[in-house]
C-alpha positions as CSV (number, residue, x, y, z in Angstrom):
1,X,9.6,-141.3,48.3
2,X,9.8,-144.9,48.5
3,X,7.3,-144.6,52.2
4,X,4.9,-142.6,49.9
5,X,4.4,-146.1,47.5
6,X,4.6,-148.4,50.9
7,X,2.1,-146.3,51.7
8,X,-0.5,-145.9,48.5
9,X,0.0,-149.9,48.2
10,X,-1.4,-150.2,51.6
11,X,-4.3,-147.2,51.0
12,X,-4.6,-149.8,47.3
13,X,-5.4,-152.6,48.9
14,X,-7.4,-151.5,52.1
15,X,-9.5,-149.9,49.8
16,X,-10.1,-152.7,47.1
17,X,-8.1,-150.8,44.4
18,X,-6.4,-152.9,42.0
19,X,-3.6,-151.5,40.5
20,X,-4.5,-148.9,37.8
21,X,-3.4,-147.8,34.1
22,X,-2.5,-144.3,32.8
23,X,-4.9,-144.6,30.8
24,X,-7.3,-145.5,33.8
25,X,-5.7,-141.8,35.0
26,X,-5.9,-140.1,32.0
27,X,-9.8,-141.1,32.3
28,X,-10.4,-140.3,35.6
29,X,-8.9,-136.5,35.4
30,X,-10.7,-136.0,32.4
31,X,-7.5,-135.1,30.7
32,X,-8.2,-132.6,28.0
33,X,-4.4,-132.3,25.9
34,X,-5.8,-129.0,24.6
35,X,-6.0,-127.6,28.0
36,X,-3.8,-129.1,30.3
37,X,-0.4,-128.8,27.8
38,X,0.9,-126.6,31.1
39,X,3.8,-126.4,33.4
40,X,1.4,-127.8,35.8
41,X,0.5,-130.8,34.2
42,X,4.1,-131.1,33.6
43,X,5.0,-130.8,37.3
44,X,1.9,-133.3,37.6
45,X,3.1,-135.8,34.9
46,X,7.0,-135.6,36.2
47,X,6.3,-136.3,39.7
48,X,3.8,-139.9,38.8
49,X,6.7,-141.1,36.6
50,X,9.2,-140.1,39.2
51,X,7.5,-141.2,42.9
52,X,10.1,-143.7,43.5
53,X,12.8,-141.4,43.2
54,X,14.5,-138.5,44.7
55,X,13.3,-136.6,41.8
56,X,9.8,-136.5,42.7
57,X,10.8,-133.9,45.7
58,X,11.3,-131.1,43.0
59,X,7.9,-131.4,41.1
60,X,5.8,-132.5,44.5
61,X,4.5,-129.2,45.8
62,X,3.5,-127.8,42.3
63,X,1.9,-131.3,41.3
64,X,0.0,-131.7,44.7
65,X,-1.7,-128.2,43.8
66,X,-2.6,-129.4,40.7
67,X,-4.0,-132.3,41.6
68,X,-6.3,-130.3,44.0
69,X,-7.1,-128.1,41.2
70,X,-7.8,-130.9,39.0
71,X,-10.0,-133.0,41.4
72,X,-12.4,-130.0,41.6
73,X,-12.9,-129.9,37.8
74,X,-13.8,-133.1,38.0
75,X,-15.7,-133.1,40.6
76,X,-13.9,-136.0,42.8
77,X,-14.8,-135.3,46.7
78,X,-12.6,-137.5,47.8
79,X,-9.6,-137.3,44.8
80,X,-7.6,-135.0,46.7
81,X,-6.5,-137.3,49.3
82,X,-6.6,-140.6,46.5
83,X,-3.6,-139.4,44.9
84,X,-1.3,-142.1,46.6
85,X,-3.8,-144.2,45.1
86,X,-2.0,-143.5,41.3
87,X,1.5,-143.7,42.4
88,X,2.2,-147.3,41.1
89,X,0.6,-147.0,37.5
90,X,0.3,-149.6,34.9
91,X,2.2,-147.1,32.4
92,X,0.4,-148.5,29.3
93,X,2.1,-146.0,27.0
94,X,4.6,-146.8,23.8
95,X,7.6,-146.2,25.3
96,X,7.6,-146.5,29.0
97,X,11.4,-146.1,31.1
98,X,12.9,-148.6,32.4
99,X,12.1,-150.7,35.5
100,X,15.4,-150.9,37.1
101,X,17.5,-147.2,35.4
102,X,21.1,-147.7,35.1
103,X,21.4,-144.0,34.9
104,X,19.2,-140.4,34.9
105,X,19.0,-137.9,32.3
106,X,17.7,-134.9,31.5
107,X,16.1,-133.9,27.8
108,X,16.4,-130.6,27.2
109,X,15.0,-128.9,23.6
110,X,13.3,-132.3,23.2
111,X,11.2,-132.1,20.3
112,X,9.3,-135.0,19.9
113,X,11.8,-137.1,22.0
114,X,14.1,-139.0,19.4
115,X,17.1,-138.4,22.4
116,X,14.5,-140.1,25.2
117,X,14.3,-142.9,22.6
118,X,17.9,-143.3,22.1
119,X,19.1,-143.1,26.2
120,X,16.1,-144.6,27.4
121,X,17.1,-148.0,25.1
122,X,20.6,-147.7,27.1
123,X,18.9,-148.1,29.9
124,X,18.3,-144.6,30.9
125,X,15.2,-142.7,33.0
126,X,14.4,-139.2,32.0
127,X,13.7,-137.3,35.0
128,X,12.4,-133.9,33.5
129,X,12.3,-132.5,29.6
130,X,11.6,-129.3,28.3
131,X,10.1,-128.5,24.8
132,X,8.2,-125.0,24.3
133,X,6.2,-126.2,21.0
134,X,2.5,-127.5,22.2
135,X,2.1,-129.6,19.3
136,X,5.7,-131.6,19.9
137,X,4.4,-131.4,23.5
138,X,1.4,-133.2,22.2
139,X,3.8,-136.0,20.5
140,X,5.7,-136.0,23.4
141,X,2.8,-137.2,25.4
142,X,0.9,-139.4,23.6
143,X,4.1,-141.3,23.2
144,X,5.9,-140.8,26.9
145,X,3.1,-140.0,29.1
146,X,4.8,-136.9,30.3
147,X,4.3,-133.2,29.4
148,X,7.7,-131.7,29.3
149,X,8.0,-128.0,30.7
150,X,8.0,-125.3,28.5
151,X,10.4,-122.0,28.0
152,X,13.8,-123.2,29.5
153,X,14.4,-119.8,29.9
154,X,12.0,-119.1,32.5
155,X,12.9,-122.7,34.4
156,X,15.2,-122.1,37.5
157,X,18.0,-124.7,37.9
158,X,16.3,-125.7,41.3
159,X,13.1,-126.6,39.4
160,X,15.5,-129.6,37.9
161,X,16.3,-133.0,39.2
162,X,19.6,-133.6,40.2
163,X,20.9,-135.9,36.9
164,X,23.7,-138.2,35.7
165,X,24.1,-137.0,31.8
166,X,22.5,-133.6,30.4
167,X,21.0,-134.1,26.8
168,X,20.2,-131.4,24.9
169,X,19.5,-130.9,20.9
170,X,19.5,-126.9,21.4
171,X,17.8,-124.8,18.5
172,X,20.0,-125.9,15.2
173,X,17.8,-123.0,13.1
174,X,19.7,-119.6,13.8
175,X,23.2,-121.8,12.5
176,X,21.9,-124.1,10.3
177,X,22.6,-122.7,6.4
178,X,18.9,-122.6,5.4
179,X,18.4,-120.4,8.8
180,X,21.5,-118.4,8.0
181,X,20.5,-117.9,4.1
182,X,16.6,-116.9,4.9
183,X,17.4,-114.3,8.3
184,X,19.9,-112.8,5.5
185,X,17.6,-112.3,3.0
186,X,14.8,-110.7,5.9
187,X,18.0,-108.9,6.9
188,X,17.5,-110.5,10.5
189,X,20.5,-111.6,13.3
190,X,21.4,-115.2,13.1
191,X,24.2,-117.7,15.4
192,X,24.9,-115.9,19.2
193,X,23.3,-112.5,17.7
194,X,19.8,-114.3,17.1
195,X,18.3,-113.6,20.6
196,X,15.3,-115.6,20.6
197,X,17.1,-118.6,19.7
198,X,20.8,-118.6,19.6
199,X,21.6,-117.7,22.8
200,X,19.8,-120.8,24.3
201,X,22.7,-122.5,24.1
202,X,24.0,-120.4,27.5
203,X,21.0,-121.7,29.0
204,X,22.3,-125.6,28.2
205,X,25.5,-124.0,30.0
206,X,23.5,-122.4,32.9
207,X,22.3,-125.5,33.8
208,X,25.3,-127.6,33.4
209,X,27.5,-125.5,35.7
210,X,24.3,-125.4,38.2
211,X,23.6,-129.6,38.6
212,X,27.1,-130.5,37.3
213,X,25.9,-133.9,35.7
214,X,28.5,-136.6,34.6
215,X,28.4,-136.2,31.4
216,X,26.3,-134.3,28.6
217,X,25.5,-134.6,24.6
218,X,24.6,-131.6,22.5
219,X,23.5,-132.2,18.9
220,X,23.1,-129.4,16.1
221,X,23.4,-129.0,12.8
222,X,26.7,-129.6,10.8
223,X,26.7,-125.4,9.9
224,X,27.8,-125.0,13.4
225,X,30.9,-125.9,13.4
226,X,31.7,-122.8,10.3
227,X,29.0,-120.4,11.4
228,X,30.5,-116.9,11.6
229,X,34.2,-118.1,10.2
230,X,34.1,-120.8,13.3
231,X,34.0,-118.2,16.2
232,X,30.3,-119.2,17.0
233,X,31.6,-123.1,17.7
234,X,34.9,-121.4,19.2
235,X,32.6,-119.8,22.0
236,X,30.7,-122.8,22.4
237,X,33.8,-124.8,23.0
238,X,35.2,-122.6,25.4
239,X,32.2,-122.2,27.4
240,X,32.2,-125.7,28.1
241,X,35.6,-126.0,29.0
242,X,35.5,-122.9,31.5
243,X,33.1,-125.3,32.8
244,X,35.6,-127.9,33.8
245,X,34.3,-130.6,31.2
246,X,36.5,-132.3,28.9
247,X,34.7,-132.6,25.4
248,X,34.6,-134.1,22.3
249,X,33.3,-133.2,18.9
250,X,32.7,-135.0,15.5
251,X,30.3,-134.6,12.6
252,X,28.4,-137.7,12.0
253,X,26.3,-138.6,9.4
254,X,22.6,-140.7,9.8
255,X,23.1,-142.1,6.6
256,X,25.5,-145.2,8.5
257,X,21.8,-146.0,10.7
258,X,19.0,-144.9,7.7
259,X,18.6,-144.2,4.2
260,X,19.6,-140.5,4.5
261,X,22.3,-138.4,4.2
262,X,21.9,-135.9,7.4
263,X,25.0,-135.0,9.2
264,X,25.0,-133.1,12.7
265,X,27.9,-132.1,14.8
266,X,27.6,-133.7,18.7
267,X,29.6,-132.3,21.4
268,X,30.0,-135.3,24.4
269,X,31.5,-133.8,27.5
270,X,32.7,-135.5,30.8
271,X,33.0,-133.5,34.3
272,X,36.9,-133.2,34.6
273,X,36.3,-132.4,38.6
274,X,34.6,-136.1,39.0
275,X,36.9,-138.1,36.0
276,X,40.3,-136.8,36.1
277,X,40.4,-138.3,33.0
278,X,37.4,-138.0,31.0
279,X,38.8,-138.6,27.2
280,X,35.9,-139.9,25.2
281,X,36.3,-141.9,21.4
282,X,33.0,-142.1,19.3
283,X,32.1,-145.2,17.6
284,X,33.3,-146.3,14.5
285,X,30.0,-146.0,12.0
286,X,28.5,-148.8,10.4
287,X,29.3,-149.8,6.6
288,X,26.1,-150.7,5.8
289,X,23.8,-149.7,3.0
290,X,20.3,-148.7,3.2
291,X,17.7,-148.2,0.7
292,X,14.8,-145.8,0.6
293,X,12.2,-148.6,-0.5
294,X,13.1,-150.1,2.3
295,X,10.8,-147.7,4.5
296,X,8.1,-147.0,1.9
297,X,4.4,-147.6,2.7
298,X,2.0,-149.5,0.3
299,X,-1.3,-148.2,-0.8
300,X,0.1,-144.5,-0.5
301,X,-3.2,-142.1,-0.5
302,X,-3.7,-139.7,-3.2
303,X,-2.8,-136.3,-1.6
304,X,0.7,-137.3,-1.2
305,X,1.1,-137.1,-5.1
306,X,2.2,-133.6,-6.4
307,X,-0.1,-131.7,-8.5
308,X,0.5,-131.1,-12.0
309,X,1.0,-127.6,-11.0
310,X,3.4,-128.0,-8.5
311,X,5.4,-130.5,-10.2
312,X,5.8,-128.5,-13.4
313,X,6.7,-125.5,-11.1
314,X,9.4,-127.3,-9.6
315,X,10.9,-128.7,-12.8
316,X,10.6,-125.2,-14.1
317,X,12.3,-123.5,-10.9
318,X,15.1,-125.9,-11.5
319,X,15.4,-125.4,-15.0
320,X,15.9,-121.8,-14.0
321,X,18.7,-122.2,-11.5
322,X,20.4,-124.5,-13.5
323,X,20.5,-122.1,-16.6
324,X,22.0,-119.8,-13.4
325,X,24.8,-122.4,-12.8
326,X,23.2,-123.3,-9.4
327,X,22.3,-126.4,-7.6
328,X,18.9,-125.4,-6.5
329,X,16.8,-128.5,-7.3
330,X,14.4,-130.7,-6.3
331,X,15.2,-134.2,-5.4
332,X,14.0,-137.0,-7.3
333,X,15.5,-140.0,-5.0
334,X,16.9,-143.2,-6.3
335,X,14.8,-145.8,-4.5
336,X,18.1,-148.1,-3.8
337,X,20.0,-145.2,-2.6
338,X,19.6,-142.5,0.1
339,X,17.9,-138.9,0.5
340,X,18.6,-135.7,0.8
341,X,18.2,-134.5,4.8
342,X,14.6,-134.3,5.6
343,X,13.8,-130.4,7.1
344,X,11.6,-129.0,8.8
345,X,10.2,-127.3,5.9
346,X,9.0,-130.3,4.1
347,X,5.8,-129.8,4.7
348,X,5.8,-127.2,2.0
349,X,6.3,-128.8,-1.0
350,X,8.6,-131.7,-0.3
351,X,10.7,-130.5,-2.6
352,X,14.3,-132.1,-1.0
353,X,12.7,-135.5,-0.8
354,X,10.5,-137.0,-3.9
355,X,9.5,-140.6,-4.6
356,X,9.2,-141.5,-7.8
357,X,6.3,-143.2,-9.4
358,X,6.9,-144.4,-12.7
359,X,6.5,-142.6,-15.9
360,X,3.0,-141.6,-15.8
361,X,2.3,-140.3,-12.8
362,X,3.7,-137.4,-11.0
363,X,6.2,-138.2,-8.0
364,X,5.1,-137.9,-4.4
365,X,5.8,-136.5,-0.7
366,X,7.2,-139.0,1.6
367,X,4.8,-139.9,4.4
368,X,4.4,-138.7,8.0
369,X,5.3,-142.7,8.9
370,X,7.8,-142.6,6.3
371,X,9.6,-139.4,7.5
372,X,9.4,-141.2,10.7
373,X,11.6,-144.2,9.6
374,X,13.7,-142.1,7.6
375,X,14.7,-140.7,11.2
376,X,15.1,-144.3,12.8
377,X,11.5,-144.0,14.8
378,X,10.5,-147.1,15.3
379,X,5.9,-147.7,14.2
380,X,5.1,-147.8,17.2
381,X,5.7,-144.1,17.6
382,X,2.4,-142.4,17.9
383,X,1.8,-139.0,15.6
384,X,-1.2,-137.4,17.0
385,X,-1.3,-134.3,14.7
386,X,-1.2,-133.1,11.4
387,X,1.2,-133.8,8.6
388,X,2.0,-130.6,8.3
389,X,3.0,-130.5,12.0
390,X,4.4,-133.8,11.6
391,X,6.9,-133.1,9.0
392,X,7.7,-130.6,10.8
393,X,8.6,-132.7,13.8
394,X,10.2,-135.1,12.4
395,X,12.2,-132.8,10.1
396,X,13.6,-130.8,13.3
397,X,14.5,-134.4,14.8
398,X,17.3,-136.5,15.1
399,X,18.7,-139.8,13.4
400,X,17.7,-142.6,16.6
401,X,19.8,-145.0,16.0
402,X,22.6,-142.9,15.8
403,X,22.0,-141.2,18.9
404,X,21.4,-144.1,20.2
405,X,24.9,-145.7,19.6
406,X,26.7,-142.6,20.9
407,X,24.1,-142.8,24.1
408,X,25.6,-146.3,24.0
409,X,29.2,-145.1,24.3
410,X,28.8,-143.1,26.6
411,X,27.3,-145.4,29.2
412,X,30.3,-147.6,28.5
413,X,32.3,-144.6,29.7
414,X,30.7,-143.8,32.2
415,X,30.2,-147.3,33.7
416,X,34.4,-147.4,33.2
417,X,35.1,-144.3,34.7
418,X,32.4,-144.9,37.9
419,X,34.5,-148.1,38.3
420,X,38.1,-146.3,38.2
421,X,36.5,-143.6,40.5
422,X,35.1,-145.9,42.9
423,X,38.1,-147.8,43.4
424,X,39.9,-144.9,44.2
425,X,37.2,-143.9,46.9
426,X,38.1,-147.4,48.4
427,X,41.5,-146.8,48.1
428,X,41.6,-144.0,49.7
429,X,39.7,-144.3,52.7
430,X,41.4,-147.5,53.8
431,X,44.9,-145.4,53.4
């Protein structure tokens, strides 16, 4: 692919064409989020970010169609053969990869892309993402300039770039204790028996044993690990070993990287085939106390207050449970300590996570930005949609920083490892 960019530089500059932005792009196809959120403007979006790279190969055909479709909308005579013309974009986005990648990766179940954030500050390029919600794809965008694929279920290991570590925060709801408690009460499957979600996990593991990448990091709620008297984790761990990957697990908590107690288990595996031996330490965590005034906004807006009917409801509901003996509450936070862990059902009442407001006036929701630095996001993260869909987002996300620090390890690793392996190489051929 690197020809193809010889070549649009050449095709730039015979024709007067100064390199362009993605905005400039976005612009001239008339992008329209609404309608192009689409495995074809994903296939479009992958193989710009990825024209240097052996990567592009997988998305060209697909993207190249696209383009043709595209150019017709937009009624562009000549666009179809300009597309060279776009391959070396000024990617004015937030969060841009990096120039010169140390490594690949894949982001699979990406949300809103808190694991892109956290590999792609070790130095990492993402080379393909999937996310089946259109409004995380929306986030995803606005923020990464790339639409990521949808259903991973219906996405053919060839249709992925071949990839040095495998990222994936896989559907935590059908094991997380507030998913277990509600499909109860419907009288709905939950964990492995929860076919629309649970299984997805054996897709994670499809894919794995299909491109074989270095070395992967799974994330999911801490429920996992007990789910079903600890045979659903059992499976999980046994899956991935039949795979020939040495892995490690520990439950870590946010709370050492923001003011918020949220802890997730993460599974880091390293291909035993390539790395003989792959044995993998996390970090030590951080001693260091945060606050929750530290990421409050000034000059909060009005709707973010409780009503007087939906405070005294929730006083009133936990008046009741405590009568019970239970623990069922809302949380009133202590501004110099740390929440509760934000969910994804915070947009209903923000019950879990209250701010307090002095004595005459009802407490309030956290934010959209504020749930966003609770989970380590740094401003500059765009949020394009509503707060409802934003709480959302950000409630189903993960910590950054923390991900970031174990990305961090395990670049270290693999950087040792590729060292060990490639001196053996040597060693061997001159024997």
């Amino acid at each position: 692919m690197a020809k193809s960019k010889e070549t649009s530089k050449t095709n730039r500059a015979a024709n007067g064409w100064p390199k362009q932005s993605f905005s400039k792009w976005l612009e001239f196809v008339s992008w329209n989020e609404k309608n192009m959120l689409s495995d074809q403007a994903a296939a479009l979006t992958h193989f710009l970010q990825n024209n240097e790279s052996e990567a592009a190969a997988v998305f060209e055909l697909e993207a190249k169609e696209y383009w043709r479709e595209l150019m017709q909308k937009c009624g562009h005579q000549n666009g179809q053969s300009e597309i060279q013309l776009w391959f070396d974009l000024n990617w004015d986005i937030p969060f841009p990869a990096p120039q010169n990648p140390k490594f690949t990766f894949i982001d699979l179940f990406a949300g809103i892309g808190g694991m892109r954030l956290a590999f792609q500050e070790n130095g990492g390029k993402c080379v393909f993402t999937s996310e089946w919600n259109t409004y995380a794809q929306q986030t995803y965008f606005k923020n990464f300039g790339e639409v990521p694929f949808g259903d991973i279920t219906k996405i053919a290991e060839s249709k992925i770039p071949d990839h040095d570590i495998l990222v994936a925060g896989f559907p935590c709801q059908p094991f997380s204790i507030a998913g277990v408690s509600k499909k109860n009460a419907l009288g709905r499957a939950h964990g492995f028996l929860d076919l629309t979600q649970g299984t997805l996990f054996f897709d994670v593991a499809r894919i794995i044993k299909e491109k074989r990448p270095k070395a992967f990091l799974l994330e999911n709620v801490k429920n996992l690990v007990s789910h079903d008297k600890g045979n659903t984790f059992k499976v999980i761990k046994e899956t991935l070993r039949e795979l020939d990957y040495e892995i490690e697990s520990r439950v870590l908590d946010g709370k050492h990287f923001v003011p918020q107690h949220r802890e997730r288990i993460l599974i880091v595996g390293f291909d035993k085939q390539r790395y003989p031996d792959g044995k993998f330490s996390f970090p030590p965590m951080p001693e260091v106390e945060h606050r929750v005034r530290d990421i409050l906004e000034e000059n909060i807006e009005p709707k973010y207050t409780l009503t007087d009917n939906l405070w005294n409801y929730l006083q009133n509901y936990a008046e009741k449970h405590r009568a019970k003996g239970n623990g069922f509450g809302f949380g009133l936070v202590d501004l110099d300590g740390i929440t509760r862990t934000i969910s994804a059902r915070y947009y209903k009442d923000g019950s879990e996570i209250l701010i307090p407001q002095g004595m005459n006036a009802n407490p309030r929701r956290l934010t959209p930005r504020e749930s966003a630095r609770l989970q380590g996001f740094p401003d500059s993260f765009k949020i394009p949609v509503s707060d409802t869909q934003a709480y959302k987002q950000f409630g189903n996300s993960v910590v950054v920083p923390l991900m970031a620090a174990i990305a961090e390890r395990i670049v270290d690793k693999l950087k040792e490892m590729d060292a060990i392996f490639s001196a053996s190489e040597t060693q061997l051929a001159l024997s």
